[in-house]
Structure formats: C-alpha cells, structure tokens
C-alpha positions in Angstrom: 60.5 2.0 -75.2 57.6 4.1 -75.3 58.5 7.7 -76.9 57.6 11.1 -78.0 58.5 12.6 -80.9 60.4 16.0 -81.9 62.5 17.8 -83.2 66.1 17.9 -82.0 65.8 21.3 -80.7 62.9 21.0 -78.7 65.4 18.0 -76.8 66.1 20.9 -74.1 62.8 22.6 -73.5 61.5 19.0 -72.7 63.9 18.3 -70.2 61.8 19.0 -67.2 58.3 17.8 -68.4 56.7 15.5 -65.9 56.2 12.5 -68.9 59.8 12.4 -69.5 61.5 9.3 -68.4 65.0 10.5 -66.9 65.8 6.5 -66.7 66.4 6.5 -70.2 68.3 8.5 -73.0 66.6 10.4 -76.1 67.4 8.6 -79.4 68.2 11.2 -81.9 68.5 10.6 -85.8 69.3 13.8 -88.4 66.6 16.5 -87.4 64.3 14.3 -85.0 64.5 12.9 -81.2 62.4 10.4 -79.9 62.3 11.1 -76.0 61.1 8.2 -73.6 58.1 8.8 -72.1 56.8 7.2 -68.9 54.0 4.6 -67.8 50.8 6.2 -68.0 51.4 9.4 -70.5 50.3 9.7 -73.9 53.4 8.7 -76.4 53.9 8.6 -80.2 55.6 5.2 -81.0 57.3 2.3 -79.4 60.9 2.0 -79.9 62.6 -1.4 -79.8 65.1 -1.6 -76.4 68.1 -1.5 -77.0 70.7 -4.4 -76.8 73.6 -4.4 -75.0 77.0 -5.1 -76.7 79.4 -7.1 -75.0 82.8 -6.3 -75.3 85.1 -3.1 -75.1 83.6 0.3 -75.2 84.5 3.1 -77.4 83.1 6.4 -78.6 81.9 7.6 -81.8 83.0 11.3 -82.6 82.1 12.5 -86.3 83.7 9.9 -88.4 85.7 8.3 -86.1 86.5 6.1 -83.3 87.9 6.4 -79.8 89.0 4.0 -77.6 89.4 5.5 -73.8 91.4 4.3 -71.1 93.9 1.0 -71.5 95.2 0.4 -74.9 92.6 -1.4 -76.8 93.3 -4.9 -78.6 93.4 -6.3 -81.9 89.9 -7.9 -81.5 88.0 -4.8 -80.4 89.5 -2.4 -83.5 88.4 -4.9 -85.9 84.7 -4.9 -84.2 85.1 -1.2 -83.9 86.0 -1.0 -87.9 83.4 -3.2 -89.1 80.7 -1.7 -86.9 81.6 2.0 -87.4 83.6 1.7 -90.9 85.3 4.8 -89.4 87.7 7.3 -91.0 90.3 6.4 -87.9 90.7 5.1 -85.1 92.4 6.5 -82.3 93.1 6.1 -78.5 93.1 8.4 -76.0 95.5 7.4 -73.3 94.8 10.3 -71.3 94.5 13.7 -70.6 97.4 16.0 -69.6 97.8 19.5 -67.8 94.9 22.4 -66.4 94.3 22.7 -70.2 93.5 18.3 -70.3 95.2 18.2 -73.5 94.9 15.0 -75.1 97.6 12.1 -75.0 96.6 10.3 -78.2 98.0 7.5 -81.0 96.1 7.4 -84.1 95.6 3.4 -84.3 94.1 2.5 -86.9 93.7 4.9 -90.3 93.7 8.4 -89.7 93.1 11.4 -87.3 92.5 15.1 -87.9 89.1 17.3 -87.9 85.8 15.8 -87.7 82.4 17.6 -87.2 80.5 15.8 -84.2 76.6 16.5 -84.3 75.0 16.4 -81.2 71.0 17.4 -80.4 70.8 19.8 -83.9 74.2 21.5 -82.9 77.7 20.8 -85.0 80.8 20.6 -83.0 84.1 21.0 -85.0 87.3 19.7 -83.9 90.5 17.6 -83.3 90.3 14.9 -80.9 94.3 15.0 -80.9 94.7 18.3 -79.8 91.1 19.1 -77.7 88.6 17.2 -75.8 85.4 16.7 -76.1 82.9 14.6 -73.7 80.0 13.3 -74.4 79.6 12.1 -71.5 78.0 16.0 -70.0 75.1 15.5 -72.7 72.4 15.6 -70.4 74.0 18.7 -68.5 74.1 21.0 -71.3 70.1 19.9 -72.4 69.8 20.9 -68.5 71.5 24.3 -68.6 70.1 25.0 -72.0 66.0 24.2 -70.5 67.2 26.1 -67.6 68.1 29.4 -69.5 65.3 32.2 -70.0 65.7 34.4 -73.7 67.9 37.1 -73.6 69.6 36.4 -70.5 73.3 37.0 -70.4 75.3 34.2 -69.3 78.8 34.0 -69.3 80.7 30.8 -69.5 84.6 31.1 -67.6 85.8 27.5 -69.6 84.5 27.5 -72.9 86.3 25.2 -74.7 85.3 24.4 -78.4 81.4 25.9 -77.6 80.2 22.8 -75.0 77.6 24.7 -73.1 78.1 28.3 -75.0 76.1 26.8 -77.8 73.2 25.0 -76.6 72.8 28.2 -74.1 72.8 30.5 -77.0 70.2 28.4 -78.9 67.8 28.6 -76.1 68.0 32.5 -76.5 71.1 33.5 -74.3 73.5 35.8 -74.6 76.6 34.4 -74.2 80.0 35.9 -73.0 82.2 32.4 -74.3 86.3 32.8 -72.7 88.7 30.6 -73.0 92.7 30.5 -72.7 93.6 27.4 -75.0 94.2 28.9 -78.2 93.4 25.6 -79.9 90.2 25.1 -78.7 89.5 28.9 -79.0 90.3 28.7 -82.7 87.9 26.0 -82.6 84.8 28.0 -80.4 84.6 30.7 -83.2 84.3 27.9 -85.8 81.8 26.6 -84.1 79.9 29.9 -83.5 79.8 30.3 -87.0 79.0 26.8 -88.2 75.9 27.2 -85.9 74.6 30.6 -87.5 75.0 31.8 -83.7 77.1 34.5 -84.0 74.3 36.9 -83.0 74.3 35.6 -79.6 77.5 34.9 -78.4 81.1 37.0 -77.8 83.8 34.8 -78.1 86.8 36.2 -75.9 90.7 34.9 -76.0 92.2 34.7 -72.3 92.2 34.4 -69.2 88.7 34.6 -67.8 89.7 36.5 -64.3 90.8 39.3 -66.8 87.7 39.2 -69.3 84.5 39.0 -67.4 83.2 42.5 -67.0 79.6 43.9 -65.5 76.9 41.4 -63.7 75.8 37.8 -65.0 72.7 36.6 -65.0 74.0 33.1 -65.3 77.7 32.1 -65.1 79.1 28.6 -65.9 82.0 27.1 -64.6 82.8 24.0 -66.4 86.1 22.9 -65.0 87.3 20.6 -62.6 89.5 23.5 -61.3 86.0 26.0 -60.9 86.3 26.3 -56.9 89.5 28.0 -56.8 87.8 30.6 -59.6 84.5 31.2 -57.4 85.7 34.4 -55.8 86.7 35.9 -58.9 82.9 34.9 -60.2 81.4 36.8 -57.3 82.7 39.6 -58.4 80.4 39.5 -61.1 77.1 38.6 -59.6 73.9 40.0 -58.6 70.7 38.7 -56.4 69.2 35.8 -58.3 72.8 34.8 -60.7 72.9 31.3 -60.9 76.5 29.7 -60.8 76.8 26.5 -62.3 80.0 25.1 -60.6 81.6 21.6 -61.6 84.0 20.0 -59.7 85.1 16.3 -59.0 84.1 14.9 -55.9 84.4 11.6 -53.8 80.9 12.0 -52.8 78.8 14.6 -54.3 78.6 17.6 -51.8 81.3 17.2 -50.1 82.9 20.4 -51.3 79.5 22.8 -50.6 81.2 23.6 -47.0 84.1 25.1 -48.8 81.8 26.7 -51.8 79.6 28.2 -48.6 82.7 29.5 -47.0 83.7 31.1 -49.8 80.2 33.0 -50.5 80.2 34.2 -47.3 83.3 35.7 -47.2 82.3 37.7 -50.4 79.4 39.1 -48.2 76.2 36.6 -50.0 74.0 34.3 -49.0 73.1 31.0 -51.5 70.6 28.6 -52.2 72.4 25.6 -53.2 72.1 22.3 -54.7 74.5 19.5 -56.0 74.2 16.6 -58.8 75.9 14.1 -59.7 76.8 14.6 -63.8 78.5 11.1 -64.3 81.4 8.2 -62.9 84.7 10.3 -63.5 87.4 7.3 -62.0 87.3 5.1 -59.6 86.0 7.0 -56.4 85.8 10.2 -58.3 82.5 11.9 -59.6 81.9 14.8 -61.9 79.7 17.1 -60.3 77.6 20.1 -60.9 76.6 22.7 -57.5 73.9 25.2 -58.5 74.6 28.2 -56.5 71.7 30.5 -56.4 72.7 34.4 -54.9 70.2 35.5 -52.7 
C-alpha cells in the first residue's frame, strides 16, 4: 500500500485531497498516520497489505475486547486473548432504549473504564454503561475537514465527545448536549482529557430546551434525528449545514420527508445523502447534508 505520512491530526484536513485513496483506511500508530495514496501521486513509503483474519470479529476498545452480535465461543476468546492479551473481554448483546444503552456480560477478565485513542484524540469510557462506535471513524474525519475555525457548531446527541471533539480540534466552537447523564459525565471528561475546554460548552439536557441563537453547523447524530429537525430549524440561518443521521433501507429514501419538513419551516435546501456504514441486515446508517439556502 502506497502512503503518505503525517501526523495524526492532519488525518482530517487530508480527507478531501485528490491523492487520497478513499478505497482504503489510514493506518495510525501513537502520534503518526500513514494515509493511502493513489496510483500516480507522489507517496512516502510502501506499507505491506494487510491480511485478512479468518474467524469471528471483534473490537478493540482501550484495553479491551468486544465481541458484537451472537454470543461468541470458546475458540474465538482464546484467539481474542492471545492476540489482544486484553484487560477483559466482554460481549455486547445489544443495545437497549432511545438512550442505546448497552446489554453487556463481562466474559472473560474484567470490565470498567478504558481510554480509547482514536486519530490523536482520547475517548474515556465504560463500554457497560455507554456506547461507542468505531464504526462512524471516517464521518467524524469528514465533519471535522468540513468545519472552518471559529465556526459555532452545535451537536443535539453528544454522547461521550464523538463528533464534539474532533469538531473542536479543527477550530470549532462547539455547543456539546446531551440527556444521558452517564455519558454526559463522560463528555466533560473527555473535554478535559483533550485540553479542549476552550472550545466547547458542554450542556446537560434535553437539546430542544438548550439550543439557543443561530448555528453555523448543527449535528444530529442519532438514529431518532428526523423527528428533531423542526426543532433544529429553529436555529438556523442561510448557509447552516445540518448533518442528519438516520437509518435507512436505501440511502435517501427519507429526503422526501426531510424536504417536507424544511418547507413547512418556510426554507429551501441543498441536499445530499451517504451511506456511513451496514447497520443490520437491510438497514444502513446514513448521513443527509442539509444545506439552508
């Protein structure tokens, strides 16, 4: 794999450079990424490919080891262990309620806090009692390479800091509100462990009581986001950009609705839709950028 080097915060800023190679994901070690480049640009080194591993998934959070989706067996802890030689293993059987709490046994060894590191940023949390998904990577690099300095964005589900900290790095201001007050406890943790207290204002509710003034960018990261778009255009001026995520049997299928509902709050939109990753069978995460005209 041909690749560019750099450092880890220079991931998102890159993003949208033509030698990129989208194909293929950024290896990342301590401070430094190595980004794939494509045929035909200039590159730094050549990076072995990767092999695929046969047998059962799993996820490596901090120092530990999740197992999504059926209950994992005997054979694939021990691989896990001996690969990983994590603190504990656990398995998420699900996730529960508007909050998507998680449904977890601790497996193997032991649970509790871990720090996740992810593109130069430090994540602090429980995988018992939040969730975390590295599976929207790519989408916050997007929405931080999207985001101009000094911009105020305000994020409606922030959870433990997903897209509030990478935003804030780029130079944002962020508004961060969330209702869980585990994962809330969490966000300002995060904030701090970052050094990014400067740049965003952590707020504990309900975000249809807490936004307040105009956005210049507003991020709705929840399955739930279309039934909370009026309440966003409340809060919008020409040229916000609403970052909407849904799930979706085919991506677009809800922009009628999302056009409907833009129009009845007296806008127009320029719109676009892409798929973030596989949620279920049938089911795909989405993201709609709504542009207000």
């Amino acid at each position: 794999m041909l690749t560019r080097r750099c450092p880890v915060e220079s991931l998102a800023a890159c993003a949208g450079e033509d030698w990129v190679d989208p194909s293929r994901r950024p290896f990342v070690e301590g401070d430094t990424a190595w980004i794939p480049v494509r045929d035909g640009y200039e590159f730094d080194e050549v990076l072995p490919a990767r092999t695929r591993r046969d047998g059962r998934g799993y996820q490596r959070l901090g120092d530990l080891v999740l197992f999504h989706g059926p209950e994992p067996d005997a054979a694939s802890i021990r691989e896990a262990v001996a690969r990983c030689s994590p603190r504990g293993v656990l398995w998420i059987r699900g996730h529960a309620g508007a909050e998507r709490l998680p449904e977890v046994n601790v497996i193997a060894g032991e649970g509790g806090e871990t720090v996740c590191r992810e593109d130069g940023l430090a994540y602090r949390l429980d995988p018992e009692r939040v969730m975390f998904s590295q599976g929207n990577r790519n989408e916050k690099r997007r929405l931080a390479a999207l985001v101009r300095p000094g911009e105020r964005l305000g994020d409606l589900f922030a959870g433990i800091g997903y897209f509030s900290l990478p935003a804030a790095r780029a130079g944002a201001h962020i508004h961060a509100m969330e209702l869980n007050p585990t994962a809330f406890a969490f966000l300002e943790k995060n904030i701090a462990l970052n050094g990014l207290a400067d740049r965003v204002n952590a707020s504990y509710g309900d975000c249809r009581d807490l936004l307040s003034g105009t956005y210049d960018r507003l991020v709705l990261g929840h399955f739930d986001s279309p039934a909370f778009l009026e309440v966003a255009l409340a809060h919008v001026r020409a040229g916000t950009v609403i970052h909407l995520h849904a799930l979706e049997r085919t991506p677009g299928e809800l922009s009628p609705s999302l056009d409907a509902t833009v129009t009845s709050c007296g806008y127009a939109i320029a719109s676009s839709v892409r798929r973030v990753k596989k949620y279920a069978p049938g089911r795909s995460h989405t993201v709609h950028d709504l542009v207000i005209q």
